[in-house]
C-alpha positions as CSV (number, residue, x, y, z in Angstrom):
1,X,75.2,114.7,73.3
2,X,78.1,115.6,70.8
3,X,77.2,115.6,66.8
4,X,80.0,115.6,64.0
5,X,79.8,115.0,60.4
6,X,80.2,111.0,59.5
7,X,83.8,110.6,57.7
8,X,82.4,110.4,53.6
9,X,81.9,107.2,51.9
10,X,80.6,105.9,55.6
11,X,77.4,103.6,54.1
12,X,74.4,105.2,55.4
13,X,72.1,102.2,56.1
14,X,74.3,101.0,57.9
15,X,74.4,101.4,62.4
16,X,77.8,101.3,63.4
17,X,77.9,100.9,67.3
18,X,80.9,100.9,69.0
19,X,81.1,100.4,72.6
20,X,84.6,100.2,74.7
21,X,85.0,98.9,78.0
22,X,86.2,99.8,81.5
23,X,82.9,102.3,81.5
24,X,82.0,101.4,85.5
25,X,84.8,103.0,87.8
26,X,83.4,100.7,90.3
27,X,86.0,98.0,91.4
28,X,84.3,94.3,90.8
29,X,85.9,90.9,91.1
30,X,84.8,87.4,90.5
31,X,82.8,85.4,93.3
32,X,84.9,83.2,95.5
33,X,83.6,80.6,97.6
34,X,83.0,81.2,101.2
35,X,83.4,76.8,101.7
36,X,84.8,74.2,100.9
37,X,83.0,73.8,97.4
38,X,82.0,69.9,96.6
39,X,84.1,68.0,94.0
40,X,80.5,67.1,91.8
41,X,79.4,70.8,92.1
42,X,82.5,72.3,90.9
43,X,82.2,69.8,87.7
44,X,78.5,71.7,86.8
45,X,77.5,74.0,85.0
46,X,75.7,76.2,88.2
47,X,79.5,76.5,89.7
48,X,80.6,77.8,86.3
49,X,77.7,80.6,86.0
50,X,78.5,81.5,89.6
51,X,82.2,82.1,88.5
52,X,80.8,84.0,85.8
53,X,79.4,86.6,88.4
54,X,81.3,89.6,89.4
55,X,80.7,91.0,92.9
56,X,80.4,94.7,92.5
57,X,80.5,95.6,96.6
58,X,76.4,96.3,96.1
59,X,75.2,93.5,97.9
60,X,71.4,93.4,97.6
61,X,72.9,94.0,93.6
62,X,75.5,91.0,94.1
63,X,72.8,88.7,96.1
64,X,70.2,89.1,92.9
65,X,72.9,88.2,91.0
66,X,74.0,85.2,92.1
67,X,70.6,83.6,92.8
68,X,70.0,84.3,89.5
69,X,72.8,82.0,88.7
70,X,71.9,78.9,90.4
71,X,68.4,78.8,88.1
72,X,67.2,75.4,87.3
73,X,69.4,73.6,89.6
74,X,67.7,70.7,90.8
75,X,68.3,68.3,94.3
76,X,69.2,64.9,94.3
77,X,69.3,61.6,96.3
78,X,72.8,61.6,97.3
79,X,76.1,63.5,97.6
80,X,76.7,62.5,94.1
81,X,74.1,64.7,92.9
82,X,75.1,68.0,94.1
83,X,76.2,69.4,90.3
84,X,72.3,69.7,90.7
85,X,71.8,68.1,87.5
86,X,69.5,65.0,88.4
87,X,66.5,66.0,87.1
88,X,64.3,63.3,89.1
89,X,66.1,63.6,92.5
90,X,63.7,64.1,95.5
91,X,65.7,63.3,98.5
92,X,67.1,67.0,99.5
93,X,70.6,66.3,98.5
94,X,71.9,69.8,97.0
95,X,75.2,72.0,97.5
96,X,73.8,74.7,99.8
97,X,73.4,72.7,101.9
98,X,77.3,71.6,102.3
99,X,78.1,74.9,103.3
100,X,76.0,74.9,106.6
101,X,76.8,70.9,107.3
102,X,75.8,67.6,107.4
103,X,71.7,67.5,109.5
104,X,69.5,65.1,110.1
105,X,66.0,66.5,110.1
106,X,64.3,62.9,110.4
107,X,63.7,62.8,106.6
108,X,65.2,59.3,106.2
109,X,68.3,60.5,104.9
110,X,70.1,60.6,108.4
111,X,73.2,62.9,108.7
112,X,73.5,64.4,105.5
113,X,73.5,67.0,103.0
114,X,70.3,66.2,102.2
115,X,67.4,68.1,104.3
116,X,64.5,70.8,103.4
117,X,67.0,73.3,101.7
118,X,65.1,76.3,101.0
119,X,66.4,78.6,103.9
120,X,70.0,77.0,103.1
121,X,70.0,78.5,99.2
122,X,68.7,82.1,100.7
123,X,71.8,81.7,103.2
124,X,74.0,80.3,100.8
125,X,73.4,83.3,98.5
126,X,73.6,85.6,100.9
127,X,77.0,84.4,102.5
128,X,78.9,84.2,98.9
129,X,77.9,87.9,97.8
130,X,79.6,88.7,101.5
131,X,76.4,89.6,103.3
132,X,77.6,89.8,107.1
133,X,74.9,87.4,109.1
134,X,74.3,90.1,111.8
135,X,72.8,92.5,109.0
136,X,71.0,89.4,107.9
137,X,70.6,86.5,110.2
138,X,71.7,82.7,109.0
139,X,69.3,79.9,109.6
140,X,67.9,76.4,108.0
141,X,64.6,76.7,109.8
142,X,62.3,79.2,108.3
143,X,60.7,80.4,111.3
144,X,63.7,81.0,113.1
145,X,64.9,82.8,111.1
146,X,61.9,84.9,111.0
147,X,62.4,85.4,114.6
148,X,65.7,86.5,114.3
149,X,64.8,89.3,111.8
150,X,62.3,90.3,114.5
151,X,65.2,90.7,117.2
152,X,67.5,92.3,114.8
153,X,64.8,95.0,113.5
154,X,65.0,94.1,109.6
155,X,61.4,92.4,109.8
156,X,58.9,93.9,107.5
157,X,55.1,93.4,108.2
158,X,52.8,92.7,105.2
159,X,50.4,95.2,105.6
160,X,51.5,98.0,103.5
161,X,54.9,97.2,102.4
162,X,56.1,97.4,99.2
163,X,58.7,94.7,98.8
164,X,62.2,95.9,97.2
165,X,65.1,94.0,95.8
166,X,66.7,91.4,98.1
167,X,64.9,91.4,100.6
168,X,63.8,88.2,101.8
169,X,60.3,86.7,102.0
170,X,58.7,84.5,104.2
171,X,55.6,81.9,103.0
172,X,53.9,79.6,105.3
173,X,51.9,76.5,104.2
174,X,47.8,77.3,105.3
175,X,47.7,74.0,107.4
176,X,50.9,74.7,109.5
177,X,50.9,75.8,113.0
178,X,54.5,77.4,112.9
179,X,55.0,80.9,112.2
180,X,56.8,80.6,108.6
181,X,57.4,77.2,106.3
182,X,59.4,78.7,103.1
183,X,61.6,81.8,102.3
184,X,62.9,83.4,99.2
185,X,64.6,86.4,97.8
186,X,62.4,89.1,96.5
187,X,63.5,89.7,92.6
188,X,61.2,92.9,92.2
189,X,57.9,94.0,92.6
190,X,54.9,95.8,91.2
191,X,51.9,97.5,92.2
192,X,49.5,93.8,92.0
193,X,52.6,91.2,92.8
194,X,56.0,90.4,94.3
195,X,58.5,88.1,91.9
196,X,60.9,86.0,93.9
197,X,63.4,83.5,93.6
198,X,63.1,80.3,95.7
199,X,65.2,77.4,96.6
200,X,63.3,74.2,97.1
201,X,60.5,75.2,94.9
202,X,57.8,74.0,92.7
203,X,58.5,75.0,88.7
204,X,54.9,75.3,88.4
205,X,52.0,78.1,90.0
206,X,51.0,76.2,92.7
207,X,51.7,77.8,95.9
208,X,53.2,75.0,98.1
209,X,57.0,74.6,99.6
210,X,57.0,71.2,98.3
211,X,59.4,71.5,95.1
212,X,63.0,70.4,93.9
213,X,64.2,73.4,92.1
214,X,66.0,76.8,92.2
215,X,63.0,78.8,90.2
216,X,61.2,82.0,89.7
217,X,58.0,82.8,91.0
218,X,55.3,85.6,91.6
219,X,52.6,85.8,94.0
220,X,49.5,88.4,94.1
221,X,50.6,90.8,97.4
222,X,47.6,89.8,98.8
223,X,48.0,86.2,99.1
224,X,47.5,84.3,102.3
225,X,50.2,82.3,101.7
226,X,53.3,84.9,102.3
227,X,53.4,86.2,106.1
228,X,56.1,88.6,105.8
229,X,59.2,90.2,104.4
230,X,62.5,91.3,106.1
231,X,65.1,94.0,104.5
232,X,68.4,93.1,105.4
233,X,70.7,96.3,106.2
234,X,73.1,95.8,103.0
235,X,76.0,97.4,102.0
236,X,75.2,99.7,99.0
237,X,77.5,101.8,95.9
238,X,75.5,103.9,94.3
239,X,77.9,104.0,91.3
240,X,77.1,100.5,90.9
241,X,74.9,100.3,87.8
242,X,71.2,99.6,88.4
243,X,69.4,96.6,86.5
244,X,65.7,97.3,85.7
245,X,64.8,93.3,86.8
246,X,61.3,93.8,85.2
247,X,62.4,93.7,81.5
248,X,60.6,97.1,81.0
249,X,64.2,98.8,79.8
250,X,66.2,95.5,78.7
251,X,69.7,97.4,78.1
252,X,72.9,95.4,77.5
253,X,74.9,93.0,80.1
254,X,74.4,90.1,81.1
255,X,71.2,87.2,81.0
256,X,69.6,83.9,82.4
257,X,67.1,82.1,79.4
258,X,64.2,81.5,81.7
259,X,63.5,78.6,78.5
260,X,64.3,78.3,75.5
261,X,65.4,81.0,72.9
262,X,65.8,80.8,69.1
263,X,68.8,82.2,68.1
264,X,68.9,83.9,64.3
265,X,71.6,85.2,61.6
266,X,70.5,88.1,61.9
267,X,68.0,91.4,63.4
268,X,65.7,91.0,60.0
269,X,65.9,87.8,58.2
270,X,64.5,85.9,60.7
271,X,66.5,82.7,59.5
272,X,66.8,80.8,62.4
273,X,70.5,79.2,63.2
274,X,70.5,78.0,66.8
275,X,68.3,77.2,70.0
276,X,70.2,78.7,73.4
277,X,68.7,76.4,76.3
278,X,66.9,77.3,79.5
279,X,68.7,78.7,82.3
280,X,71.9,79.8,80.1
281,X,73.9,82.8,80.6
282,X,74.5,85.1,77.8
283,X,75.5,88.3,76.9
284,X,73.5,91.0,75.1
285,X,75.5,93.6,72.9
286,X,73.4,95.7,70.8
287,X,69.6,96.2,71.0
288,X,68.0,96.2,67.2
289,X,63.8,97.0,68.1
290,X,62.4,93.6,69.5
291,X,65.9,91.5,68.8
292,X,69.0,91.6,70.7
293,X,72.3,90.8,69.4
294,X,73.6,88.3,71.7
295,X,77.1,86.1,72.7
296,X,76.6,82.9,74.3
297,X,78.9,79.9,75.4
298,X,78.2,76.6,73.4
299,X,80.1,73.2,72.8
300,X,82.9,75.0,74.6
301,X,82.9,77.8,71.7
302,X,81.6,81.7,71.7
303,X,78.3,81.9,69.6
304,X,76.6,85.2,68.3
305,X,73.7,86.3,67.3
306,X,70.3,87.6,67.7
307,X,67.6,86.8,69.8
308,X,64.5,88.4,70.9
309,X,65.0,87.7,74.7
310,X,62.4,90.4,76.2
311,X,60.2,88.5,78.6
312,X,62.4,85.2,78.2
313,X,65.1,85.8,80.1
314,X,66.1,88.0,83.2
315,X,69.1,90.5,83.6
316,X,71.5,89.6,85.9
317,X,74.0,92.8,85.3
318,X,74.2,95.9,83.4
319,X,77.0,97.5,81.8
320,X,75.5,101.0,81.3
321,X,73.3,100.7,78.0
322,X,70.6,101.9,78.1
323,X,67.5,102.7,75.2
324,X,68.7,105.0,74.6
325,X,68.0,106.1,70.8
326,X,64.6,106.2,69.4
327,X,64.2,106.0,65.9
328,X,60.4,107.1,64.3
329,X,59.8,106.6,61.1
330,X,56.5,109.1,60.9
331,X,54.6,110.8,63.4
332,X,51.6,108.5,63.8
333,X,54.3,106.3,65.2
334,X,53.8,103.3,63.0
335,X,57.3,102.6,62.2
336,X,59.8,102.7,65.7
337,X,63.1,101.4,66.0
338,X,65.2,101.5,69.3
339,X,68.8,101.0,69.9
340,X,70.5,100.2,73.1
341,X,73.9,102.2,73.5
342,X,76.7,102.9,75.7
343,X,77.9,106.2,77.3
344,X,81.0,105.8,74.7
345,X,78.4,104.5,71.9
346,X,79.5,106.5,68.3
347,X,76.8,105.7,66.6
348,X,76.1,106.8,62.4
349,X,72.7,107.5,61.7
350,X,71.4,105.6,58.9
351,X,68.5,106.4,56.0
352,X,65.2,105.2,56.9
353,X,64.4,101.2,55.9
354,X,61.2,102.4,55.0
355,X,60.1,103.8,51.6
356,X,58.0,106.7,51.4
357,X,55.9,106.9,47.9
358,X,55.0,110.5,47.9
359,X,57.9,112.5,50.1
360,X,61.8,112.8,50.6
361,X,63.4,112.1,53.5
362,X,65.4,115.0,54.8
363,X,66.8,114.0,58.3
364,X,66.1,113.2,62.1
365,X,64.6,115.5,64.0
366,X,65.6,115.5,67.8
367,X,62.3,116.3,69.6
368,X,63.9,118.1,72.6
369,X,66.3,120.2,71.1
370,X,64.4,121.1,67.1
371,X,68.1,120.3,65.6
372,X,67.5,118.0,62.5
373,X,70.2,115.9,62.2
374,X,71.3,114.1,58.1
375,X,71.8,110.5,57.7
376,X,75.7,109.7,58.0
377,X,76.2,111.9,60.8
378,X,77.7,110.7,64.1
379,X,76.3,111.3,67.7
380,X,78.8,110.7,70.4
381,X,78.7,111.0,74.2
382,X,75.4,110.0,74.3
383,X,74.3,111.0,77.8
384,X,70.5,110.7,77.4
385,X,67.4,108.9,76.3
386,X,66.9,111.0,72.7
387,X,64.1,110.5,70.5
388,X,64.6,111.2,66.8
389,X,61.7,111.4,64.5
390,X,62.1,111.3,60.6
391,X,61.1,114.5,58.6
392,X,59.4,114.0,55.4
393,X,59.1,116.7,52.2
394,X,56.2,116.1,50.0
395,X,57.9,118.3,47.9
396,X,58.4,117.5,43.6
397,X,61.5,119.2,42.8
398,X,63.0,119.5,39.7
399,X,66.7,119.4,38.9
400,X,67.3,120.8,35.0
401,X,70.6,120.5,32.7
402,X,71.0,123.3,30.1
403,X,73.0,123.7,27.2
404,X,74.2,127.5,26.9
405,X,71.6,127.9,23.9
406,X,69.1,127.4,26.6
407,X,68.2,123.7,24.9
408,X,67.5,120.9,27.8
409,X,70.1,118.5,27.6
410,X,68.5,116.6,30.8
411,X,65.7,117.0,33.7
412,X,65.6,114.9,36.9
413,X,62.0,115.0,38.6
414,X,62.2,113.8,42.5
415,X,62.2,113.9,45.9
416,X,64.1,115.4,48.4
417,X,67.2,113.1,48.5
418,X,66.8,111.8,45.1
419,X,69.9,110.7,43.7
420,X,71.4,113.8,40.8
421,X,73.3,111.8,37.6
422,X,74.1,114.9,35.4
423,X,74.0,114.3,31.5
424,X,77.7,113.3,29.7
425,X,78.3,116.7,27.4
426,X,80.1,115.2,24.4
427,X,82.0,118.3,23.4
428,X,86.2,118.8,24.1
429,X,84.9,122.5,24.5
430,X,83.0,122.1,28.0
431,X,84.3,123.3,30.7
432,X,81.0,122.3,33.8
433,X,78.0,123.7,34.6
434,X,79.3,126.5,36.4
435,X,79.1,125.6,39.9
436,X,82.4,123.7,42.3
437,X,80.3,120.6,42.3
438,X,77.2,119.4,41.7
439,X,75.0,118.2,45.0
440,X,74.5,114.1,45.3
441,X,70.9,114.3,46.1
442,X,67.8,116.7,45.2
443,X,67.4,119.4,47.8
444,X,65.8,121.9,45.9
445,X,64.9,122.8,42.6
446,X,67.7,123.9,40.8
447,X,68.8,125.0,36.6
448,X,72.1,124.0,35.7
449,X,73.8,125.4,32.3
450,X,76.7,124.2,30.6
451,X,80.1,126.4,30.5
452,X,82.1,126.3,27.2
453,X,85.4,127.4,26.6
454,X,85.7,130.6,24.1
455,X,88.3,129.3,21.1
456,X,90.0,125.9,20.4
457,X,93.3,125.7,22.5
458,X,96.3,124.4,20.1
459,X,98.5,123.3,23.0
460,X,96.1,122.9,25.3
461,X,94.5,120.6,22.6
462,X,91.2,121.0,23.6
463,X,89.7,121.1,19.8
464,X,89.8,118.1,17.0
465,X,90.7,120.6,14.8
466,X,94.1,121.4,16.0
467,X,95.0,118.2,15.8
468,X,94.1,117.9,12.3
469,X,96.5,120.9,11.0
470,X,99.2,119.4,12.7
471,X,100.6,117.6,9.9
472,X,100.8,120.3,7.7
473,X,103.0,122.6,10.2
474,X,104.9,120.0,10.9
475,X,105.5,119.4,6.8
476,X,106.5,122.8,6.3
477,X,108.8,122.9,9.4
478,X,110.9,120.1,7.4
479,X,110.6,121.8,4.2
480,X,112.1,124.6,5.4
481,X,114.8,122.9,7.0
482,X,115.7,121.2,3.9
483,X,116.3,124.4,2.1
484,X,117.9,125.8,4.4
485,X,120.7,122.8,4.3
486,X,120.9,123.2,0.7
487,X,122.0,126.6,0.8
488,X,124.4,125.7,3.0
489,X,125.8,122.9,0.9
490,X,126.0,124.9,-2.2
């Protein structure tokens, strides 16, 4: 981390964050559809926030992603609903389905699009982030494919497996005799569950394949109803920047509402100004503490604002922010403010936005490297998470104005970084108070004396008094020039 001073007259409660783009060297490039894409899917909204998605050639990255996209899309009754947007369809008809064909599964739909779908949108997903099926199998019939990650060695007991990313998990209903009912794709997981999304799912807890959504779930590790996993072998670019799916370290890119999300002016007002929906895409910025400063598409027009989208919403892609700034305001840590930046992030530190009674502040003091950095300078090329916590002076000091007799013309009691106004000195004779210039703020206690000039200055008209004798000179200068043409006339 570089530090340089802040450019004067920069306002110092103000955080100026600037971020510039091109920061991933990685080459990335918009999904393109692997089929023959419905004419009613291509009109919603999922096809436009899977167009939104850029594949970055990480594929259990890109396969996230993209799933993520699909949220809240919902089956229909008939080829007309594939935009997914018939909230009360319940016949199977979606648009993953299209791309592996027109089945009949004897579910009184004949040959059609519209069939159990939950291994379809796992496949679907998989086949437009470019996942090759013999790293990952392709199948409509859960236990199939289960057998087929068996045969290809990507299957995953449960005993003793900690899920990852992508990989794909198999559920079976408790009164089924086949080996596997439902699949998903594993979002993330902890040390108690596994969070997945599903296809075909239930919005609700209960654990059961019979739903009509694309959702988000979570499931104890333990639980009866999953039977396995499988980790496809995926392609992987480890300069491809990583997304913490949990929410623990939110940093900027881009989002999925899981429901709705007020939407305000600003990071402190709280003045609400707009409600972003569930399962909208949007774009965080700037992280100010718990809100977010946000861009979002709306009535066909770019919104921003701020939002405080921790734990309502998931991160579908990062573009290299991190938290990376920690801002406390004393050391009992009552007062914390974080910011999310950029490696290219110039960022002007500001005064605190808290009031202290009984001390000055004095600056920020980096807890790694001792250096206290002053409000109004500039870090830049922050490389590192860097916490900064605020140094206090309890200090009175006291800043006095003296006359050159010694007499007190004016005394300023205050703080460290109490504002210094010296006293007007009504005399033409002054000449400072004997110093280049006079500090803006109290940093210590300080006696200033007034500097007088030693005699009037006639040209340099520094005294009232040559200005009053003026007349007469300039009198006796024409008197004398009189005279002196009458002698010469004479």
């Amino acid at each position: 981390m570089k530090i340089k001073k802040a450019i004067a007259g920069m306002l110092l409660f103000a955080l100026m964050i600037t971020t510039a783009s091109g920061l991933c060297a990685v080459e990335i490039s918009a999904v393109t559809e692997t089929y023959q894409v419905s004419e009613e899917y291509k009109s919603s909204k999922y096809y436009e926030h899977l167009r939104r998605i850029e594949l970055t050639g990480d594929q259990a990255t890109d396969v996230i992603a993209i799933a993520l996209s699909q949220l809240g899309y919902h089956e229909g009754d008939s080829d007309a609903d594939l935009d997914g947007m018939n909230s009360e369809g319940t016949k199977n008809f979606v648009e993953y389905n299209v791309l592996y064909g027109k089945l009949d599964n004897q579910e009184g739909n004949g040959l059609s699009y519209g069939y159990a779908w939950c291994a379809a949108f796992v496949n679907w997903c998989l086949r437009q982030a470019r996942v090759e099926k013999t790293v990952s199998g392709t199948e409509v019939s859960c236990r199939r494919w289960l057998a087929d990650c068996k045969d290809m060695g990507i299957y995953e007991a449960k005993k003793d497996y900690a899920p990852k990313t992508a990989d794909l998990i198999f559920f079976k209903d408790a009164d089924s005799s086949v080996t596997s009912t439902h699949i998903g794709i594993v979002l993330y997981s902890d040390e108690d569950r596994v969070y997945t999304i599903e296809g075909n799912a239930s919005s609700g807890s209960a654990l059961s394949t019979a739903g009509h959504y694309v959702c988000l779930k979570s499931y104890k590790l333990s639980d009866s109803y999953i039977v396995a996993y499988a980790s496809p072998v995926y392609k992987t670019d480890e300069t491809v920047l990583k997304v913490d799916r949990s929410g623990e370290e939110m940093s900027s890119g881009l989002y999925i509402s899981k429901g709705e999300m007020n939407v305000y002016s600003d990071e402190r007002s709280g003045k609400k100004v707009d409600v972003l929906g569930a399962y909208e895409l949007f774009t965080v910025k700037e992280r100010y503490g718990d809100f977010f400063k946000i861009s979002y598409q709306k009535d066909g027009k770019t919104r921003e604002g701020y939002a405080k989208a921790a734990k309502k919403s998931v991160q579908i892609s990062s573009d290299g922010a991190t938290e990376a700034i920690e801002l406390i305001y004393d050391t009992e840590n009552e007062y914390v403010t974080r910011y999310a930046v950029l490696p290219s992030t110039t960022i002007t530190l500001p005064d605190p936005e808290i009031t202290n009674e009984t001390a000055g502040f004095v600056g920020w003091k980096d807890t790694k490297t001792g250096e206290l950095l002053r409000s109004g300078e500039t870090l830049v090329d922050i490389d590192a998470k860097t916490t900064l916590v605020a140094e206090w002076d309890e200090t009175l000091y006291t800043v006095t104005f003296a006359d050159s007799d010694g007499k007190v013309l004016k005394e300023i009691k205050g703080y460290y970084g109490t504002v210094i106004e010296p006293p007007e000195v009504d005399n033409e004779r002054f000449e400072g108070w004997g110093v280049d210039e006079i500090p803006l703020k109290i940093t210590e206690s300080t006696v200033y004396t007034a500097v007088y000039s030693e005699k009037a200055s006639v040209f340099g008209c520094r005294s009232s008094a040559a200005f009053s004798i003026l007349p007469s000179l300039l009198a006796l200068g024409l008197s004398i020039c009189f005279a002196s043409q009458k002698r010469k006339i004479k």
